[in-house]
C-alpha positions in Angstrom: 45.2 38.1 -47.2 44.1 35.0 -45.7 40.6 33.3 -46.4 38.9 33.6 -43.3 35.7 32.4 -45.1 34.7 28.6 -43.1 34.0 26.2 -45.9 31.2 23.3 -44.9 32.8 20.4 -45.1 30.5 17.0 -46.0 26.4 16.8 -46.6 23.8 19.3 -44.7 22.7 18.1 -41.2 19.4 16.6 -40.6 17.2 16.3 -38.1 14.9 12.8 -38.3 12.7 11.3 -35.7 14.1 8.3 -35.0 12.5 5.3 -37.3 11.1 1.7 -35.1 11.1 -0.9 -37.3 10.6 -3.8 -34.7 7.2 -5.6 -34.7 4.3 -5.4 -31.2 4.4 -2.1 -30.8 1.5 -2.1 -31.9 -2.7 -2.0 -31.1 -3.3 -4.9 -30.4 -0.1 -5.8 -28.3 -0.5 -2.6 -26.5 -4.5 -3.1 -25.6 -3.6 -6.7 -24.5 -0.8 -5.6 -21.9 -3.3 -2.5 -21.5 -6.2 -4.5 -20.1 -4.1 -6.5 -17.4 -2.6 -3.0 -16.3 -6.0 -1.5 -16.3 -7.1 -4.4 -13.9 -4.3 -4.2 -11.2 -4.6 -0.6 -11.4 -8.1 -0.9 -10.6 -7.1 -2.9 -7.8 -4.5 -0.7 -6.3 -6.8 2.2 -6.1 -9.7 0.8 -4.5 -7.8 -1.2 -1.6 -5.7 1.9 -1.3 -8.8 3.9 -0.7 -10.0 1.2 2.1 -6.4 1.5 3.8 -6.0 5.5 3.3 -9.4 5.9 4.9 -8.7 3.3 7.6 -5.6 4.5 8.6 -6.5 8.6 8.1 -10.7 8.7 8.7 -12.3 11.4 8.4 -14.1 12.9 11.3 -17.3 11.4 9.5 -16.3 8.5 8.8 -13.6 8.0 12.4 -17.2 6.4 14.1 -18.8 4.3 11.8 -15.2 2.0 10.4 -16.4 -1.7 11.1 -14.2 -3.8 13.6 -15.3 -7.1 10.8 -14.5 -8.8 9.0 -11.1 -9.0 11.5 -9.0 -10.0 8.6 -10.2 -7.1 6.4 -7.5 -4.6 6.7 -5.2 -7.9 5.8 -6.6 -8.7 2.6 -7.3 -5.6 1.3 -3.3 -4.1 2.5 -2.4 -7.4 0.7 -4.2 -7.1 -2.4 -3.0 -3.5 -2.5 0.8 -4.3 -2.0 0.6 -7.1 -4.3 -1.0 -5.5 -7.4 0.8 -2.5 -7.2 4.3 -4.9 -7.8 2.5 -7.2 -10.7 1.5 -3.6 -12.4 5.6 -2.2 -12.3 6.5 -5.6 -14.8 3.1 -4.8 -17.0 3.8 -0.4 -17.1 7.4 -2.0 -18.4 5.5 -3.6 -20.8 3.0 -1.3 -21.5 5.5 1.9 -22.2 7.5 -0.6 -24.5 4.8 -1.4 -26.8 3.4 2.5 -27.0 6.6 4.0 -26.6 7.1 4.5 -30.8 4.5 7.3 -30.3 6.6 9.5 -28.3 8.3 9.7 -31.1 6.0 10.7 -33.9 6.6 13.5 -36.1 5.2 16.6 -35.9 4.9 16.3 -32.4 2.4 18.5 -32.1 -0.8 18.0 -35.0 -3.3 20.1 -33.5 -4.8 21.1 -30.4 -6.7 17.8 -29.6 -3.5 16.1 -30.3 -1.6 18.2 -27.7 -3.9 17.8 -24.9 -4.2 13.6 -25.7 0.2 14.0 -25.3 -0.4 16.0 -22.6 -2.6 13.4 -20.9 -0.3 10.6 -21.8 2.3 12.1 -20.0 0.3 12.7 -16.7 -0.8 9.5 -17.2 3.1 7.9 -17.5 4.7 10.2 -14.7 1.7 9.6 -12.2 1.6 6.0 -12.8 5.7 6.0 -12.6 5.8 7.9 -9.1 2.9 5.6 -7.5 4.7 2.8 -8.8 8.0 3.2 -7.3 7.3 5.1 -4.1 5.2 3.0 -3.4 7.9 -0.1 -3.7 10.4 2.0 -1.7 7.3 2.5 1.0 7.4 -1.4 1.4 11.1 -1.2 2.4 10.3 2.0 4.5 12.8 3.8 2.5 11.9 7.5 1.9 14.5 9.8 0.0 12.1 12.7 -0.7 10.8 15.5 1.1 7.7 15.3 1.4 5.2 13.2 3.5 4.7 9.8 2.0 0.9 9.3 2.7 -0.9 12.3 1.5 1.1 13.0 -1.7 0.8 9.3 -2.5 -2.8 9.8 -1.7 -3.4 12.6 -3.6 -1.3 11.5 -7.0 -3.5 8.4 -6.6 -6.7 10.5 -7.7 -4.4 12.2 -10.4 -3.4 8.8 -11.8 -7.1 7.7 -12.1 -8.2 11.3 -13.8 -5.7 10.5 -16.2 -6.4 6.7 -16.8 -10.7 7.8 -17.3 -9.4 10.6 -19.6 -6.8 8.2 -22.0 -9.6 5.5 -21.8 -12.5 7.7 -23.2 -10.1 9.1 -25.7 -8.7 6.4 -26.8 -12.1 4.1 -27.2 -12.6 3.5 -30.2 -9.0 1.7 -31.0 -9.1 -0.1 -27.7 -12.7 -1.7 -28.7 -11.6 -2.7 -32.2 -8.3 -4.3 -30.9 -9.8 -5.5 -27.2 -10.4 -9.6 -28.8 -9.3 -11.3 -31.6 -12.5 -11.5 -33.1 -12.8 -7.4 -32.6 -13.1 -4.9 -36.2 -9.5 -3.8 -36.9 -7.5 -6.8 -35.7 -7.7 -8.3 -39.5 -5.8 -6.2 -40.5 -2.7 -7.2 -38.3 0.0 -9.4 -39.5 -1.0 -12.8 -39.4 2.7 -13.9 -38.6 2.8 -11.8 -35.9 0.8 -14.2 -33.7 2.8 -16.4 -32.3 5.8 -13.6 -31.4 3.0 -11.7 -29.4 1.9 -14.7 -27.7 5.5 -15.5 -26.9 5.7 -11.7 -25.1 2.5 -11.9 -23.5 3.5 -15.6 -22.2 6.7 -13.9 -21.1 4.8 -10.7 -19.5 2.4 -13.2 -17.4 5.9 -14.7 -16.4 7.5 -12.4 -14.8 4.3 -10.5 -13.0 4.0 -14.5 -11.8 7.2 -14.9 -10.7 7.7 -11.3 -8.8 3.7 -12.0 -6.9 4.9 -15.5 -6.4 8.2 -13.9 -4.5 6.6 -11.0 -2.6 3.0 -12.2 -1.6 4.3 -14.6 1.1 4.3 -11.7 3.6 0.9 -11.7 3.8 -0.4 -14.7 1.8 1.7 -17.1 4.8 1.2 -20.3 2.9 3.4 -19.2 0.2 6.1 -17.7 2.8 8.4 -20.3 1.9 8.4 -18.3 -1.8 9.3 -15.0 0.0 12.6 -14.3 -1.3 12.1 -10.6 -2.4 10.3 -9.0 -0.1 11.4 -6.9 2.7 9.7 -8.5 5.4 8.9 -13.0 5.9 6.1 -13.2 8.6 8.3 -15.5 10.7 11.1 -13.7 11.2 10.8 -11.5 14.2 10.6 -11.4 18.0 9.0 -13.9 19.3 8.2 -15.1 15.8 6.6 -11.8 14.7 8.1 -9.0 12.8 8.8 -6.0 14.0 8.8 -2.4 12.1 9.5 0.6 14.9 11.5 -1.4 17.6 11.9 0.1 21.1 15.5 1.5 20.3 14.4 3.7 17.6 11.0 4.5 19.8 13.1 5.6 22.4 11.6 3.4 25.2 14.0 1.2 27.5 13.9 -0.7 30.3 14.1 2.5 32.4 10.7 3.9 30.7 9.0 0.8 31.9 10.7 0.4 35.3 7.6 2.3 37.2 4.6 1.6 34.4 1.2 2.3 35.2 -2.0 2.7 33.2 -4.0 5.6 33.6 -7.8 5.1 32.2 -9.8 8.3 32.3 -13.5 8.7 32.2 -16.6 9.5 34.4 -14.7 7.3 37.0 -10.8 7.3 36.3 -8.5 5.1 37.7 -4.9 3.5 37.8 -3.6 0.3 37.4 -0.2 -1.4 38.1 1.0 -3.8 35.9 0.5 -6.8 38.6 -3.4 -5.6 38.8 -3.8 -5.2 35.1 -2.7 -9.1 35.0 -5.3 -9.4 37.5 -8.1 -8.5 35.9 -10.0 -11.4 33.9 -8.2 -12.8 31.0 -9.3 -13.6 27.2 -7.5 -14.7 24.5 -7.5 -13.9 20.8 -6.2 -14.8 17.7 -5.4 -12.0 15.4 -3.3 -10.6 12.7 -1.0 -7.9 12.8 -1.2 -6.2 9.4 1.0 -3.3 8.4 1.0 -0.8 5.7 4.1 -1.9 4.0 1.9 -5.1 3.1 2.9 -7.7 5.4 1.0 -9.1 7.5 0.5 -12.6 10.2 -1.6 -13.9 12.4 -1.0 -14.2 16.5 -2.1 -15.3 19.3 -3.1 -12.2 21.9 -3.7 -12.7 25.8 -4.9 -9.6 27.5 -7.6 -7.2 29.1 -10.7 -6.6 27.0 -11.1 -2.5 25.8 -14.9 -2.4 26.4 -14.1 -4.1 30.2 -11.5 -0.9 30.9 -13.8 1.5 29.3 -16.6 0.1 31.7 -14.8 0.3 34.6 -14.4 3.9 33.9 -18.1 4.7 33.6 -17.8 5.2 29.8 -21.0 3.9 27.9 -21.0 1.5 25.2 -19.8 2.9 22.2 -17.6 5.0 23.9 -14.2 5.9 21.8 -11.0 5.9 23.1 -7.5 8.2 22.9 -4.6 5.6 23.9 -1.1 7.0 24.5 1.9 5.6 24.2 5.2 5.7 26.1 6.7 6.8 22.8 7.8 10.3 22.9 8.0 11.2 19.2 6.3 9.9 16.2 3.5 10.5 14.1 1.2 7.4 15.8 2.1 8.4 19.3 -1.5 9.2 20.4 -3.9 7.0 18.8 -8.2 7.5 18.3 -10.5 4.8 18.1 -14.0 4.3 17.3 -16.7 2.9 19.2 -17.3 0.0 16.9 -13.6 -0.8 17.8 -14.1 -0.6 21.8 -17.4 -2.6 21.8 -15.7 -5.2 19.3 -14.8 -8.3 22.1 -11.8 -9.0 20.2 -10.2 -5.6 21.1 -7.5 -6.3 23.2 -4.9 -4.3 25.5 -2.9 -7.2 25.0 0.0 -8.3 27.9 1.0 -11.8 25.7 1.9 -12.3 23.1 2.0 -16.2 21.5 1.7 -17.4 25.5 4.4 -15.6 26.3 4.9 -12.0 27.9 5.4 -9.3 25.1 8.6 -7.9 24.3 9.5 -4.7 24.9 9.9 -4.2 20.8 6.7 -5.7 20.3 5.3 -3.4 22.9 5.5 -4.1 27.1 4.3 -4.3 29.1 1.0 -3.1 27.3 0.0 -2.5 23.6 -3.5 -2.6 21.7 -4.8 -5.3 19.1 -7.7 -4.7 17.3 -9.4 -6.6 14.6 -9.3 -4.7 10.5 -6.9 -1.9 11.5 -3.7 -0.9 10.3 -0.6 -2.1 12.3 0.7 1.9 12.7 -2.9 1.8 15.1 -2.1 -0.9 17.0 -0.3 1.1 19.4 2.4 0.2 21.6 3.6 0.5 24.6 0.2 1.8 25.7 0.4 4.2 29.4 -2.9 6.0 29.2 -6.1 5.0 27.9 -9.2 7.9 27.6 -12.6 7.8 27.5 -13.6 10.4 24.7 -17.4 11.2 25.9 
């Protein structure tokens, strides 16, 4: 009879964690890289809070949002966009000098240990998903289910949990490696020195090269550096870009054929287009900031808010509901505070730049308003209400 018996042919299998034998993955690498991540973190979240709360208030907080400094929203947006991209080349750089550890063998040494892995890895996936959603938000691209602005919200808070909890368990090595002069760095290589200076140098490099290629959405004086991102503040109707365009608003010439503007209040009236142009005149330089982080100034010709408002009886400090001609879309129907309508420079603005607006950039009527999100300064404006 045959021998069915299966004969093992060449040594036993073994399992082995992988072994790194490279130099800089080490302390002192990783709480150098560490403490420039730390700082555009720290960044992100806090403008992000400014912009979340400016562009979804609270009922609280919807009255009391300050109409100055006007360039606020601008800044802050700007500083948010622009950290966010410096901190994807430093997470790179971070994850490559920690990333040994995933590795370590047993995985699991205790209970303390577990929970610190555990943390690590909310901390990694939560700082990956803010990271690159918020880099496909720039380009408006959104291949996911869910809503963009409250998940990225809420991860936000998750990211920071995680970031307080690795710090306070990981203290005591990041003190003794946070300077050269710190307990614990002795005991480094000496002739490592140089090679980590040469991936720091590197590191700066290319967070210097992607800012310097990106921030000229916003930061205008550098525009001529804007070869990556999605938007250059000159190119645009009328020399201002555009993000929702008439076509995909739905609103044509046929919309605007027979406009008139409706403003409710203790007196309510209509205007024509002809006797809006009537009324007196003032002009105002402002920018137009949007969420994906660019941002420019303009020049804005039209009828003062608080003058409208007036006219209908409203008193000062009256907000406002404007609606638009759009029929769909979440910014449709727009609220606005009374430290908004009293604000002078709080346009319903007809020109644009000296010349009448476009109908992608918002005719024959749309709002300008100083430190507000672009997605508020509604276009295409038809009714304007006094909310008393």
């Amino acid at each position: 009879m045959e021998d069915m018996r299966i004969r093992r042919i060449g040594p036993p299998i073994t399992v082995r964690p992988p072994r790194f034998a490279g130099r800089l993955h080490d302390a002192r690498t990783a709480t150098a890289v560490g403490r420039w991540l730390g700082a555009a973190i720290a960044v992100c979240f806090m403008t992000g809070l400014i912009s979340h709360y400016l562009q979804r208030p609270p009922d609280w907080l919807a009255g009391a949002l300050p109409s100055r400094p006007a360039w606020g929203y601008r800044i802050t947006q700007g500083l948010h966009v622009a950290t966010g991209i410096a901190a994807i080349p430093l997470l790179m750089a971070k994850l490559w000098t920690v990333y040994p550890r995933l590795f370590v063998w047993p995985a699991l040494r205790s209970v303390r240990h577990g929970l610190e892995r555990l943390s690590v890895a909310v901390l990694v996936a939560a700082s990956v998903f803010q990271l690159g959603t918020g880099l496909l938000n720039t380009v408006q691209w959104y291949p996911w289910p869910f809503s963009f602005v409250p998940v990225h919200f809420a991860v936000a808070w998750l990211l920071l949990g995680a970031l307080v909890l690795h710090i306070a368990v990981k203290y005591p090595q990041i003190t003794s490696h946070w300077s050269r002069n710190s307990p614990g760095t002795l005991e480094l290589p000496a002739e490592d020195g140089p090679d980590r200076r040469s991936l720091l140098a590197g590191v700066a490099a290319a967070v210097g090269a992607v800012t310097l290629t990106t921030v000229g959405q916003s930061l205008t004086p550098l525009r001529r550096f804007d070869l990556l991102a999605p938007r250059h503040p000159d190119h645009g109707p009328q020399g201002l870009p555009v993000n929702r365009t008439a076509t995909a608003a739905r609103v044509g010439p046929a919309n605007v054929a027979d406009w008139r503007l409706t403003v409710t209040g203790p007196r309510s009236y209509t205007l024509t287009l002809d006797q809006l142009a009537a009324l007196p005149q003032h002009t105002v330089t402002l920018p137009i900031a949007c969420v994906e982080g660019w941002s420019k100034s303009a020049r804005w010709t039209g009828v003062r808010v608080q003058d409208l408002l007036e006219r209908a009886g409203a008193p000062p400090g009256t907000a406002l509901r404007a609606v638009s001609l759009e029929r769909r879309g979440a910014y449709r129907v727009m609220e606005m505070g009374g430290g908004y309508t009293d604000d002078p420079l709080t346009l319903l603005a007809l020109r644009l730049n000296g010349e009448v607006l476009s109908l992608d950039h918002g005719y024959p009527a749309r709002i300008i308003a100083p430190n507000r999100p672009g997605v508020w300064q509604t276009k295409w404006v038809s009714r304007i209400e006094a909310v008393l």
